[in-house]
Phi, psi and omega in degrees: 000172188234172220247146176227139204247140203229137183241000181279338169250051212325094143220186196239108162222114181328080159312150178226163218280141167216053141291323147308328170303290195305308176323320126345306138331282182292337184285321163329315193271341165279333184277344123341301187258344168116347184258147173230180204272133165246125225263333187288347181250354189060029180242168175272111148255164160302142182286127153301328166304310179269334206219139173305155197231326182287329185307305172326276173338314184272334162306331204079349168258079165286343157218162197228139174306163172281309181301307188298325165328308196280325166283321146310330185292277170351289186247037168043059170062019174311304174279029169265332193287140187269335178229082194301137167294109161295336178271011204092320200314191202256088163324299198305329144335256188324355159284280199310338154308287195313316189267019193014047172261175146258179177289328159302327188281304192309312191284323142352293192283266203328322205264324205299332225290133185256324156266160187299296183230137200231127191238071214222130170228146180266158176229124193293309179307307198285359213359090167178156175285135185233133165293110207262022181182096197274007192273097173203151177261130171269145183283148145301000000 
């Protein structure tokens, strides 16, 4: 792993690789929601197992990108609201309309999450995932 250097405290520190942590994560929060990674196409499919698959199908989403996961993930379905609430109100309705989940599922994928933020991209060339920032706060 490489060393990343602080020039304000002139030191040194050894990353350590948490790609699996983040993956782990994400797959929790997805699997929340019905979906699992299928490594050969590099996408979230609907789970055969876990998940009504005609349920998927009426969503319109048999599958979800490693990016679009991921960006719900991040910002806990925030960039899905189309009219943000200034008052406090309750975001997670108006999600769960648009995206045809409920609210008990979204929140579930909001609780399951072991880290904050997952910084993970797939590479088409390479087919596997590569973590582009090992730098991460584990949720409390």
């Amino acid at each position: 792993m490489p060393i990343k250097y602080f020039r304000s405290t002139d030191t040194k520190l050894e990353l350590k690789d948490t790609t699996k942590l983040q993956k782990t994560s994400l797959d929790l929060f997805a699997q929340q929601l019905g979906y699992e990674w299928n490594n050969t196409f590099g996408k979230y499919i609907a789970g055969w197992s876990s998940f009504n698959v005609n349920n998927g199908i009426s969503r319109g989403m048999c599958y979800i990108s490693l990016s679009k996961i991921q960006l719900w993930y991040n910002s806990n379905f925030i960039v899905e609201v189309d009219d943000f609430p200034w008052h406090g109100e309750p975001v997670l309705p108006k999600i769960a309309e648009k995206l045809k989940f409920n609210v008990e599922e979204l929140q579930s994928a909001i609780d399951s999450k072991l880290v904050i933020t997952t910084h993970l991209q797939y590479s088409k060339k390479q087919n596997k995932l590569l973590c582009t920032n090992h730098q991460i706060k584990i949720k409390e």
